[in-house]
MDTraj code that builds the backbone (N, CA, C; nanometers):
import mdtraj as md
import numpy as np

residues = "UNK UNK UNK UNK UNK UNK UNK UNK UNK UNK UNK UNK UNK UNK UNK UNK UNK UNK UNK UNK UNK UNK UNK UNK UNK UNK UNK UNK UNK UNK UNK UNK UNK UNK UNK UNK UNK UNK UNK UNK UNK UNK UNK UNK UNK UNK UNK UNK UNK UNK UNK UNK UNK UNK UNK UNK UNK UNK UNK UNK UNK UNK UNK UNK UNK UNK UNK UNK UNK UNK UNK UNK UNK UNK UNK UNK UNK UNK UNK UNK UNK UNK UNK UNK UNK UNK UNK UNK UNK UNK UNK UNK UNK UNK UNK UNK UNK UNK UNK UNK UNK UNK UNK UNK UNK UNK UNK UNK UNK UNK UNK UNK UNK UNK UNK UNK UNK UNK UNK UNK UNK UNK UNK UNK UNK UNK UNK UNK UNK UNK UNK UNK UNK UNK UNK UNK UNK UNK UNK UNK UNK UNK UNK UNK UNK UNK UNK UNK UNK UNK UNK UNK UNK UNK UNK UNK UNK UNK UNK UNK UNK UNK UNK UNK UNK UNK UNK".split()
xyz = np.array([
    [0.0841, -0.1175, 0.0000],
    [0.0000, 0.0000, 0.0000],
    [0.0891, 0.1246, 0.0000],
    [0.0372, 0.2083, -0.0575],
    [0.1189, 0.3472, -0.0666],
    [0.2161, 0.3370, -0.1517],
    [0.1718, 0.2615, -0.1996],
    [0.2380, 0.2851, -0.3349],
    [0.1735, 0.2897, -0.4620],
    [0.1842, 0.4253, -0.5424],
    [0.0992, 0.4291, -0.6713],
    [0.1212, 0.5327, -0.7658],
    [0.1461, 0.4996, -0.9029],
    [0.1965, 0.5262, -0.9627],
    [0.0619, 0.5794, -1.0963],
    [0.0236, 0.7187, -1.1534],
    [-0.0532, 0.7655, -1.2367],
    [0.0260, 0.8165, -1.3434],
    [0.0049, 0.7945, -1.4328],
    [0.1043, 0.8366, -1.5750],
    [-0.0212, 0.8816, -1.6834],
    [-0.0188, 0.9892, -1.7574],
    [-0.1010, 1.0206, -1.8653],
    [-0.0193, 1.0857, -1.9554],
    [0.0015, 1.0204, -2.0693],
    [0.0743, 1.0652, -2.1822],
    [0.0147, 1.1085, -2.3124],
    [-0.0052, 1.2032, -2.3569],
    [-0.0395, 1.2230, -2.5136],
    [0.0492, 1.1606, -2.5835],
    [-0.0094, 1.0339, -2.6854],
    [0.1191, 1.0126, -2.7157],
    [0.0395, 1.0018, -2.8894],
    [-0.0125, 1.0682, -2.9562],
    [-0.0284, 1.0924, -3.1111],
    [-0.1388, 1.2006, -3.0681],
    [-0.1959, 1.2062, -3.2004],
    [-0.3439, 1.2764, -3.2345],
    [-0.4416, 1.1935, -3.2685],
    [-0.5419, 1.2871, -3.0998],
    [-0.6615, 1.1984, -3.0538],
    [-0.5942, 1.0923, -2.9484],
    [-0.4905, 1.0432, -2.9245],
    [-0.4365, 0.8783, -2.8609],
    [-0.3654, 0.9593, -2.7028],
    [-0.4178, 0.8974, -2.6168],
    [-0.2765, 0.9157, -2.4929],
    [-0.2708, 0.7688, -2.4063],
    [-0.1231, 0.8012, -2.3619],
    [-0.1749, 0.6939, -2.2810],
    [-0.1834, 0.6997, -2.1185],
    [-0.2630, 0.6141, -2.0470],
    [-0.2512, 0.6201, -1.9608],
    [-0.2268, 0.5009, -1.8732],
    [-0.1487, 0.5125, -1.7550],
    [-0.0858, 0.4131, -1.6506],
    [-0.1082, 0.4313, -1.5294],
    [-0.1705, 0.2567, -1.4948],
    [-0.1815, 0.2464, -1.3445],
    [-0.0889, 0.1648, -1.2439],
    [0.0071, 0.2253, -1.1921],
    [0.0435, 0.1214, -1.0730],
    [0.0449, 0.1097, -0.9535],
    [0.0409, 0.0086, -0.8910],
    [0.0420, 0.0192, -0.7169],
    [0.1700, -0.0528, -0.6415],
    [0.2578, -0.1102, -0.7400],
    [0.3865, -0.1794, -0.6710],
    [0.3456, -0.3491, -0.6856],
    [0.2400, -0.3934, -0.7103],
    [0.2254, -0.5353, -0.7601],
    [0.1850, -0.5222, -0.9167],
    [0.0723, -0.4594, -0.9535],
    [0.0726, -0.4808, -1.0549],
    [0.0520, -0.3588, -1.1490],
    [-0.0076, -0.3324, -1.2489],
    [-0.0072, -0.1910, -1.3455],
    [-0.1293, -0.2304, -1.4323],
    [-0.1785, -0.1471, -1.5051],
    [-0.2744, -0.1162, -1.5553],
    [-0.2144, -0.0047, -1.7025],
    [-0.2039, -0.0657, -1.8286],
    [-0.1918, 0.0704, -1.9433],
    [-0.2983, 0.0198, -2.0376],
    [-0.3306, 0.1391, -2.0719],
    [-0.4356, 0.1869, -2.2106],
    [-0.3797, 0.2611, -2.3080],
    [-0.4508, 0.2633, -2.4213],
    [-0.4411, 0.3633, -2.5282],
    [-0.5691, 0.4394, -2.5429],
    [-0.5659, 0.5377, -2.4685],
    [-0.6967, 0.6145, -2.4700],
    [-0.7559, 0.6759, -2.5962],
    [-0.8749, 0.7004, -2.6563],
    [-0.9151, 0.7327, -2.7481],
    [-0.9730, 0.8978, -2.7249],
    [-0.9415, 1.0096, -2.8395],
    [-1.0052, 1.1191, -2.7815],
    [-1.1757, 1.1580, -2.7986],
    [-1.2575, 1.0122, -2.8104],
    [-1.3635, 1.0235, -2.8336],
    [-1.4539, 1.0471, -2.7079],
    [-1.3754, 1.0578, -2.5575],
    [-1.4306, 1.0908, -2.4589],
    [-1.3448, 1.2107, -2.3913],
    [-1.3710, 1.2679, -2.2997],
    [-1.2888, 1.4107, -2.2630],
    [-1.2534, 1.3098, -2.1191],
    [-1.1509, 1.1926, -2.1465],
    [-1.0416, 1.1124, -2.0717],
    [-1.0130, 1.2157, -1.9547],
    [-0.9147, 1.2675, -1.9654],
    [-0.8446, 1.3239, -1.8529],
    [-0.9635, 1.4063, -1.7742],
    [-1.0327, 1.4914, -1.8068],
    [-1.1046, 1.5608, -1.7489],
    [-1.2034, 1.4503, -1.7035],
    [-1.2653, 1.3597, -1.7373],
    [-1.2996, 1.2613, -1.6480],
    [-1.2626, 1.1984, -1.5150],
    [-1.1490, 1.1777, -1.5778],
    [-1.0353, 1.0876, -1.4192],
    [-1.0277, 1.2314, -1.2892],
    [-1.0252, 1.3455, -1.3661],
    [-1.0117, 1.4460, -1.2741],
    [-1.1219, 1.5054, -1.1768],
    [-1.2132, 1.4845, -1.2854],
    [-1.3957, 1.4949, -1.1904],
    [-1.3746, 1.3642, -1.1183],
    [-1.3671, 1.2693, -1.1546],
    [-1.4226, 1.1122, -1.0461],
    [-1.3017, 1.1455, -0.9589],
    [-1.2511, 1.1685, -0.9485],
    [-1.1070, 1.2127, -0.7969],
    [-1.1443, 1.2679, -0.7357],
    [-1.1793, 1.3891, -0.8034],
    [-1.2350, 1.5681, -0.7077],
    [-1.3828, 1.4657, -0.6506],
    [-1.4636, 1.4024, -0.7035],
    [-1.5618, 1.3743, -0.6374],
    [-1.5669, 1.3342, -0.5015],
    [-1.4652, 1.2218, -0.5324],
    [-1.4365, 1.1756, -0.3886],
    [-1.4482, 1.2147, -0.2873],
    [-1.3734, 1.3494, -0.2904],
    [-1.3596, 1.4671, -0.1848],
    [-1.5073, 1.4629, -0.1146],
    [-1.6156, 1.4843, -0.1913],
    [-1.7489, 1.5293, -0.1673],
    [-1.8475, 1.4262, -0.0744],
    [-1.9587, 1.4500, -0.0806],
    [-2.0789, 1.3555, -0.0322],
    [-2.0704, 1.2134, -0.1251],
    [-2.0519, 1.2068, -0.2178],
    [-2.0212, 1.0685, -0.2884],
    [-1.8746, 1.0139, -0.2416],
    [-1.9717, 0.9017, -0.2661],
    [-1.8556, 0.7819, -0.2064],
    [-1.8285, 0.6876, -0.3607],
    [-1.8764, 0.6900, -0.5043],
    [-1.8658, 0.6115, -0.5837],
    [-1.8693, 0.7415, -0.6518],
    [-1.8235, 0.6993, -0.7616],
    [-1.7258, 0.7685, -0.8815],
    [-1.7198, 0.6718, -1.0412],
    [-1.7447, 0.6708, -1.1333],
    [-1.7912, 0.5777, -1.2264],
    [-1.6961, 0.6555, -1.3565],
    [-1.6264, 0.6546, -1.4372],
    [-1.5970, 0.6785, -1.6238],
    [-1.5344, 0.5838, -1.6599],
    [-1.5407, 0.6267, -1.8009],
    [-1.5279, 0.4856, -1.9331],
    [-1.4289, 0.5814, -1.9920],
    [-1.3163, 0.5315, -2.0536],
    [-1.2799, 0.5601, -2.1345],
    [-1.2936, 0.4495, -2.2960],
    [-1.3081, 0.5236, -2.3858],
    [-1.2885, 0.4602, -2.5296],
    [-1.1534, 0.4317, -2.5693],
    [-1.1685, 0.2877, -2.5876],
    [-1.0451, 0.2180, -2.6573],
    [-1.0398, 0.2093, -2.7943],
    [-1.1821, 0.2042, -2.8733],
    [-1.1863, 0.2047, -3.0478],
    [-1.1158, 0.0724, -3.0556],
    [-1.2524, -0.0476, -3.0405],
    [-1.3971, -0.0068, -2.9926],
    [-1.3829, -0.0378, -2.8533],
    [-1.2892, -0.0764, -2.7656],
    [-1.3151, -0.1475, -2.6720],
    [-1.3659, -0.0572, -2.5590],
    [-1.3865, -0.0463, -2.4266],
    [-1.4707, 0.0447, -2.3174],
    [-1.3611, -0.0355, -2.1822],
    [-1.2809, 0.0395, -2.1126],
    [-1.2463, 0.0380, -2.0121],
    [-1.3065, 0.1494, -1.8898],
    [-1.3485, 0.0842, -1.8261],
    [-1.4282, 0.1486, -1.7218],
    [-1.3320, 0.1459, -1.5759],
    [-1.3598, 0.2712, -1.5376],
    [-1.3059, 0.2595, -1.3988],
    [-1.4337, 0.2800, -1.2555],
    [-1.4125, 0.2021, -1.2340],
    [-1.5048, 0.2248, -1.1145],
    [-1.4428, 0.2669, -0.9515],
    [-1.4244, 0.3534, -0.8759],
    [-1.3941, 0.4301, -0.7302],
    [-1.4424, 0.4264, -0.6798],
    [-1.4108, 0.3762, -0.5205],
    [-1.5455, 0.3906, -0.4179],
    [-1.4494, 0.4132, -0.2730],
    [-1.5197, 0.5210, -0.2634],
    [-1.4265, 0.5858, -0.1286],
    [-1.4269, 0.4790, 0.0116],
    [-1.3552, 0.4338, 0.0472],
    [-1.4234, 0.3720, 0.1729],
    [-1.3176, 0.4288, 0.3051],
    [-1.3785, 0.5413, 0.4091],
    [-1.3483, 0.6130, 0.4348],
    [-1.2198, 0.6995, 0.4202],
    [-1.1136, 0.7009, 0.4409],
    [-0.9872, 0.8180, 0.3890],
    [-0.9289, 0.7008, 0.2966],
    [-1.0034, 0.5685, 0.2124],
    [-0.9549, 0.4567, 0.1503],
    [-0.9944, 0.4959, 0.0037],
    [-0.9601, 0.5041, -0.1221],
    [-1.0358, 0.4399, -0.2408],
    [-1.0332, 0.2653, -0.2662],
    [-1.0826, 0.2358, -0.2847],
    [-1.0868, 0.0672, -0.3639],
    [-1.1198, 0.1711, -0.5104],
    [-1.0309, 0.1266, -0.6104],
    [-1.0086, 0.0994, -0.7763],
    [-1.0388, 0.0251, -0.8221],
    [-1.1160, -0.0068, -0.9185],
    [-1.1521, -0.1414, -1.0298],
    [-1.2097, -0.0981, -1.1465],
    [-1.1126, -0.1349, -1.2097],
    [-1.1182, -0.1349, -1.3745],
    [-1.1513, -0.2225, -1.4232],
    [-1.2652, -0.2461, -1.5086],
    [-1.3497, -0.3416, -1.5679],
    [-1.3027, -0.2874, -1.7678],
    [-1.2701, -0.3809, -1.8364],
    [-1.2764, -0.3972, -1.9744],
    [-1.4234, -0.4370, -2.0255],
    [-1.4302, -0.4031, -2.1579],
    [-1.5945, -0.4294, -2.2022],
    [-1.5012, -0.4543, -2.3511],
    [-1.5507, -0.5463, -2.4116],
    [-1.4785, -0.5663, -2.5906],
    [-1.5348, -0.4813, -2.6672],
    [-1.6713, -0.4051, -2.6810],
    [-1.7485, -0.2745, -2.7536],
    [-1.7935, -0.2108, -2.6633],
    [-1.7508, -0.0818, -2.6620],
    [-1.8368, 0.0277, -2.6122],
    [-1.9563, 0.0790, -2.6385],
    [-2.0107, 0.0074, -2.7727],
    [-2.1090, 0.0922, -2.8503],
    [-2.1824, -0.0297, -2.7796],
    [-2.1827, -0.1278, -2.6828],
    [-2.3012, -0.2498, -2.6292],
    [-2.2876, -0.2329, -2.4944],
    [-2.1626, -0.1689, -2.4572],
    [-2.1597, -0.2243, -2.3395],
    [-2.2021, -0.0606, -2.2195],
    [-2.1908, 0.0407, -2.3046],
    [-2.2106, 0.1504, -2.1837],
    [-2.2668, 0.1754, -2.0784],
    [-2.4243, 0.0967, -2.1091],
    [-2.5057, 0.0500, -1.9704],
    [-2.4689, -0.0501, -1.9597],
    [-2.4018, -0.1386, -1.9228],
    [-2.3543, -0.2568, -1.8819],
    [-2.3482, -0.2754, -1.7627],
    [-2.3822, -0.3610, -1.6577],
    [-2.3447, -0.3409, -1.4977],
    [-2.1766, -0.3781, -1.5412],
    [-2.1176, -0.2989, -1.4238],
    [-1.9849, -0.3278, -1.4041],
    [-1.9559, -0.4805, -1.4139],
    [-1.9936, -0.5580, -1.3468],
    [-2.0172, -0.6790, -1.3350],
    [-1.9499, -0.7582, -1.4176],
    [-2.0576, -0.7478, -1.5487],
    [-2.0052, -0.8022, -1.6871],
    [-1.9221, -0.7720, -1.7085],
    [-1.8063, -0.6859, -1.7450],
    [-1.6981, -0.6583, -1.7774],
    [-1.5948, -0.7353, -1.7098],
    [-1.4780, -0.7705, -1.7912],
    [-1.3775, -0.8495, -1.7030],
    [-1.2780, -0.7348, -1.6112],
    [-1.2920, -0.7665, -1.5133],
    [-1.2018, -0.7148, -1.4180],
    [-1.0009, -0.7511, -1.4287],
    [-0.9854, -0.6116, -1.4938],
    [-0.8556, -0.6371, -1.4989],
    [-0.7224, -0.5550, -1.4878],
    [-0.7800, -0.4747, -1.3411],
    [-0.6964, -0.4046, -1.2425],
    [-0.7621, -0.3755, -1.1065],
    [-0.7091, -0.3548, -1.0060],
    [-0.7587, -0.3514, -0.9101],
    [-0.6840, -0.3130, -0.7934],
    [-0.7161, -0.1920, -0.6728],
    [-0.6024, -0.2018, -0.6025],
    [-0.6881, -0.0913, -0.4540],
    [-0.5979, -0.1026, -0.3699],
    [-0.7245, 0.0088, -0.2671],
    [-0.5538, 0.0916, -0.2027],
    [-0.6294, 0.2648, -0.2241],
    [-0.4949, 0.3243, -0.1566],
    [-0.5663, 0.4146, -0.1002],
    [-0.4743, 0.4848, -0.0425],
    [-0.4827, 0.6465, 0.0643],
    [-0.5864, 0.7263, -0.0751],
    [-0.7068, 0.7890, -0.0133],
    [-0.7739, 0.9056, -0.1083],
    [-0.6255, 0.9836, -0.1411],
    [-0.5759, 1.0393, -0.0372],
    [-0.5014, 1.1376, -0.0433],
    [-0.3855, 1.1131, -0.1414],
    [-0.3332, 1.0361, -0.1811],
    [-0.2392, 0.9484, -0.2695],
    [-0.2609, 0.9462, -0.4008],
    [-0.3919, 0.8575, -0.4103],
    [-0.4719, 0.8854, -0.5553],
    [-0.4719, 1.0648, -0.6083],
    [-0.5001, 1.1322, -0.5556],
    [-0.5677, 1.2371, -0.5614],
    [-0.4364, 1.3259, -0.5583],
    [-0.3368, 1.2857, -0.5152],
    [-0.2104, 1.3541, -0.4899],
    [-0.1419, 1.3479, -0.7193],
    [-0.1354, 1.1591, -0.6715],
    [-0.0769, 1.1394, -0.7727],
    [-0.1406, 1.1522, -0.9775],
    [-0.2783, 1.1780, -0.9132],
    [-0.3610, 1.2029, -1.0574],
    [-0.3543, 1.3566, -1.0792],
    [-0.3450, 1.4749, -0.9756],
    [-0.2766, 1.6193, -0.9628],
    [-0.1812, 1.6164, -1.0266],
    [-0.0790, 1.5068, -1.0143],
    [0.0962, 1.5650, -1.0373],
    [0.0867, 1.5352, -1.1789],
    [-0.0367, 1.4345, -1.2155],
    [0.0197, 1.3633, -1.3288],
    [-0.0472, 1.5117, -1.4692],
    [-0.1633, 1.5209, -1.4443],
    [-0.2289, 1.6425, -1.4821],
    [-0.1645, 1.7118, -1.5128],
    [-0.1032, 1.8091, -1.4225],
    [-0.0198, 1.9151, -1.4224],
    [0.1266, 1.8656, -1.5009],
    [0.1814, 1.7808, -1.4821],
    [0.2771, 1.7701, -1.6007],
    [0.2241, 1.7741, -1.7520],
    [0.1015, 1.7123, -1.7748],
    [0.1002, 1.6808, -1.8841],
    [0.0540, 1.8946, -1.9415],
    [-0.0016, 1.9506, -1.8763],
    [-0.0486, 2.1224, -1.9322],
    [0.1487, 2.1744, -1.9147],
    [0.2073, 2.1591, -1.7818],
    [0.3218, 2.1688, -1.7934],
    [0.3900, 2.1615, -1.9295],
    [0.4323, 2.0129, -1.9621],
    [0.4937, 1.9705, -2.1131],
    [0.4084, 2.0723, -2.2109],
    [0.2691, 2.0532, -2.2631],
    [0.2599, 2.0607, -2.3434],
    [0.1483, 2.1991, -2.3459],
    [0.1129, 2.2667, -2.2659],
    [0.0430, 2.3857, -2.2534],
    [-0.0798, 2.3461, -2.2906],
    [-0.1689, 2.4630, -2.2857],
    [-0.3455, 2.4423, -2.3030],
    [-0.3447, 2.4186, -2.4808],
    [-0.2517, 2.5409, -2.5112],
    [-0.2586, 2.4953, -2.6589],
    [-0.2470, 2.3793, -2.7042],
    [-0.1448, 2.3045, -2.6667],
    [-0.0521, 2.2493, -2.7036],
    [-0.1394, 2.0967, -2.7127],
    [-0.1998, 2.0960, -2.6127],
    [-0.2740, 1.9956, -2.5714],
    [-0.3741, 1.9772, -2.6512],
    [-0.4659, 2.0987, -2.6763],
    [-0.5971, 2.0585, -2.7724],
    [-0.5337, 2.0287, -2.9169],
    [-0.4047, 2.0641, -2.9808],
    [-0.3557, 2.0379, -3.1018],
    [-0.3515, 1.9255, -3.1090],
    [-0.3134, 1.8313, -3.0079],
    [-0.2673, 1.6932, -2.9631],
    [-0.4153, 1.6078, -2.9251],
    [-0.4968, 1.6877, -2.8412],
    [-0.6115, 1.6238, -2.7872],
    [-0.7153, 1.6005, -2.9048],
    [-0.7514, 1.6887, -2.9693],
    [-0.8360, 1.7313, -3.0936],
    [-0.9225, 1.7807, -3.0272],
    [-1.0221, 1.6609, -2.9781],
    [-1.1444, 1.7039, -2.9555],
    [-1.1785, 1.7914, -2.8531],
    [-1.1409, 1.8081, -2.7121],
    [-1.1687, 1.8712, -2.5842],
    [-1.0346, 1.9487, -2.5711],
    [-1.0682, 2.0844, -2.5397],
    [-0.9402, 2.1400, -2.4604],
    [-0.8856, 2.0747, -2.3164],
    [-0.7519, 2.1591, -2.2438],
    [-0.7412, 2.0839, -2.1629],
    [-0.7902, 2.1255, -2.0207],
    [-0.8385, 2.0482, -1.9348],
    [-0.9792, 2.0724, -1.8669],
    [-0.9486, 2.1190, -1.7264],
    [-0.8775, 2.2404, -1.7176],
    [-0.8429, 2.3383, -1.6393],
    [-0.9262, 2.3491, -1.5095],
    [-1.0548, 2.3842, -1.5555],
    [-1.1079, 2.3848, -1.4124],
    [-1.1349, 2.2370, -1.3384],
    [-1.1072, 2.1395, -1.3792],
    [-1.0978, 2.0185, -1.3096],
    [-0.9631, 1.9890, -1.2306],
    [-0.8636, 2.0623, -1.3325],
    [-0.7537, 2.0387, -1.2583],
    [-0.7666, 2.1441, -1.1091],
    [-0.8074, 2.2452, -1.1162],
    [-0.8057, 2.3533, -1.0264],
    [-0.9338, 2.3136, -0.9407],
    [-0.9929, 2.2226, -0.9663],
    [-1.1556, 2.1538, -0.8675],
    [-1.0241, 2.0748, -0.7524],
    [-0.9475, 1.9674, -0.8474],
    [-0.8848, 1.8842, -0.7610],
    [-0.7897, 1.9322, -0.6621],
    [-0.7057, 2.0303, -0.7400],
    [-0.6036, 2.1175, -0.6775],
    [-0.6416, 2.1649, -0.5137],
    [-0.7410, 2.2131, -0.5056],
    [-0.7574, 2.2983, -0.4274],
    [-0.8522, 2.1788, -0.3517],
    [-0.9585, 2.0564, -0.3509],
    [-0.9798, 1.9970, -0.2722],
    [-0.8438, 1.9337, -0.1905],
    [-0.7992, 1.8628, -0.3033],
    [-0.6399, 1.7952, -0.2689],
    [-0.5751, 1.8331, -0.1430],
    [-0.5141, 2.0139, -0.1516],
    [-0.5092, 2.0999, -0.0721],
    [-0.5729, 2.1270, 0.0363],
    [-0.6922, 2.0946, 0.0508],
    [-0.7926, 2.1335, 0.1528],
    [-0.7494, 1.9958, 0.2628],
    [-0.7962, 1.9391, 0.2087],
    [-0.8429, 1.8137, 0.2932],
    [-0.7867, 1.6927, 0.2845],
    [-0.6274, 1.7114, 0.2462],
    [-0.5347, 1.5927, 0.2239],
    [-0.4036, 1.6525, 0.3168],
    [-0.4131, 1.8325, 0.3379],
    [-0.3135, 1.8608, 0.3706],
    [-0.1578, 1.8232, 0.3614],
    [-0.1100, 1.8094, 0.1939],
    [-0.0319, 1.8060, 0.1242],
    [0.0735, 1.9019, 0.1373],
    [0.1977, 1.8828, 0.1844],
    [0.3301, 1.9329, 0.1593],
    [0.3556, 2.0152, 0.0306],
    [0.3336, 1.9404, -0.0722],
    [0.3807, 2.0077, -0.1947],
    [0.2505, 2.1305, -0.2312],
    [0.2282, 2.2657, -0.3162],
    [0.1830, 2.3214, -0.3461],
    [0.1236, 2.3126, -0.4918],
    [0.1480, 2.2366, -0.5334],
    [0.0892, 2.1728, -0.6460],
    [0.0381, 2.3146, -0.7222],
    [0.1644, 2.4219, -0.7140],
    [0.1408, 2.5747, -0.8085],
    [0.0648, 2.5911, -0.8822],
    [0.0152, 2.6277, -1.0038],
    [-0.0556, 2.6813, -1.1018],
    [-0.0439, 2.6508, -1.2095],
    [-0.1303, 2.6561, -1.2598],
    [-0.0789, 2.6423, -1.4288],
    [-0.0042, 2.7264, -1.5388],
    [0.1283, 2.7264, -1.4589],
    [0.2047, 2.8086, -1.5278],
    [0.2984, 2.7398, -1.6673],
    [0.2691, 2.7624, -1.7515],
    [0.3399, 2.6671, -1.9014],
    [0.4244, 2.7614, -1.9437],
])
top = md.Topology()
chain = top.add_chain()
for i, resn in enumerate(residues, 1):
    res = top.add_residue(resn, chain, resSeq=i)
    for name in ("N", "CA", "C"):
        top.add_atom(name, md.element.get_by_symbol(name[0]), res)
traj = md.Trajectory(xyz[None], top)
């Protein structure tokens, strides 16, 4: 435990990738820009913070549907990532059906630390511009980062200042 590792990479046009680890095992995708990805992962984090305790997005694989499912269990998340082979069948799908194929439970504060740092590098590297050239479809989703920032801050009472979006 306490150990976890968030990676989000643009890595073409429309494509990023993203990485999960916890020190046993990892989790990578090739995200599709047919959903606004990052700004997703960044709302279901910031949620946490709140009166919800579950947190639900899909990202598009083209065609496949990786779903992440979050569920706070008190200063805990439990993670589970469920695969679906089409997205275009499976969106209402109970979690259920999908094969489960990541899974891990850490500190809120950790998650929420390490999906911040990962964020902010990626506007860092590549700026707001820089990002929608790369992203296509969605700019990059600023006030989510600044939703998380400042819960993060609040109520994780974090060392680092996790600055601004300065590019």
């Amino acid at each position: 435990m306490d150990q976890l590792e968030f990676n989000w990479e643009l890595s073409g046009s429309g494509w990023a990738t993203c990485r999960i680890a916890d020190g046993v095992s990892e989790r990578k995708d090739f995200v599709s820009y047919c959903t606004d990805a990052l700004a997703d992962v960044l709302h279901g984090v910031a949620g946490l913070y709140g009166r919800t305790s579950l947190q639900r997005f899909s990202f598009d694989l083209e065609p496949a549907e990786v779903r992440w499912v979050l569920r706070r269990r008190g200063s805990d998340v439990h993670v589970a990532i469920y695969r679906f082979p089409d997205i275009s069948t499976s969106f209402d799908a109970p979690d259920q059906t999908g094969t489960l194929s990541w899974t891990s439970t850490q500190p809120l504060s950790l998650l929420g630390h390490v999906v911040l740092e990962s964020a902010q590098s990626v506007v860092r590297l590549h700026g707001e511009d820089g990002y929608r050239a790369k992203w296509v479809q969605h700019p990059f989703p600023v006030a989510a980062l600044q939703d998380l920032r400042r819960l993060h801050l609040q109520y994780d009472r974090c060392e680092h200042q996790h600055g601004g979006l300065t590019v």
